[in-house]
N, C-alpha and C positions, 0 to 999 in steps of 0.2 A: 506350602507357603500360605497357604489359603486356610488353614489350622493356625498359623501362627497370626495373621491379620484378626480372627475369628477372635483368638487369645490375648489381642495384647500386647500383643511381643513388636517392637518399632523398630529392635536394633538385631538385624539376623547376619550371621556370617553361615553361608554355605561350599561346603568343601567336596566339589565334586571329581569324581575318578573318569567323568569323558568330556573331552571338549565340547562334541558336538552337543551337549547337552546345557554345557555352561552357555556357549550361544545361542541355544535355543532361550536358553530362561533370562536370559539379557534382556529378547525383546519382549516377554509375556508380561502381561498384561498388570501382574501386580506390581512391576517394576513403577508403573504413573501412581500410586499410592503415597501418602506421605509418612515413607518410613525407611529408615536406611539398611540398604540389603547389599550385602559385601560379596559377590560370586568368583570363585577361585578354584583353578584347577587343583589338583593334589592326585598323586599316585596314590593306589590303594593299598598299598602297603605302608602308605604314609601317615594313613588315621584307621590305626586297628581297631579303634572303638569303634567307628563307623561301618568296616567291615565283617567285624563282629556279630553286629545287630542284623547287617544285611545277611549274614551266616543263617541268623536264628530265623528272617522273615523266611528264608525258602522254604520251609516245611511247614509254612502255617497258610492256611487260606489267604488267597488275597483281601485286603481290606484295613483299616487303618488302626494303630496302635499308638496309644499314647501312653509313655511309661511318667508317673508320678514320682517315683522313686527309681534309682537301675534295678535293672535284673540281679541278682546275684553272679550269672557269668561273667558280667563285665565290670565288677567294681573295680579289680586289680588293675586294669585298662583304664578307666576313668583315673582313677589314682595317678597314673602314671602320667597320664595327659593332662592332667592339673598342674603336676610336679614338674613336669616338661623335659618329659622322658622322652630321646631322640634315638628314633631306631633308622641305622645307617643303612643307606640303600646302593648296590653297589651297581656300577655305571662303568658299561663295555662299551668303547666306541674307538 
């Protein structure tokens, strides 16, 4: 978030895979900024693109990456999530 305040960016939606983390960033600090930050749970299975990238950071040093354009792995991903390609998630209860 502190990349994106740094950049520019006012209007952020973030879509994370753990609660306990959507809570935590509720109350962090760049929340009193003046800029609208939308925080939402989502299963991981629910944004491949996002999982995707989190695929690619495991093998790479820790430290931050900022892609200008996509990677080539994930344009098909992106594509599909522009287009609003809905991958069905199946639900045992």
């Amino acid at each position: 978030m502190g990349i994106a305040w740094r950049n520019r960016h006012r209007r952020i939606i973030l879509e994370i895979d753990s609660m306990k983390v959507v809570s935590m960033l509720e109350t962090w600090k760049y929340m009193n900024k003046e800029w609208e930050v939308i925080i939402q749970h989502t299963y991981r299975k629910g944004n491949k693109l996002v999982d995707s990238l989190a695929s690619m950071a495991y093998d790479q040093p820790l430290q931050c990456f900022v892609f200008y354009s996509p990677p080539d792995t994930i344009c098909n991903l992106l594509n599909a999530d522009a287009n609003g390609v809905v991958t069905p998630r199946l639900m045992v209860g």
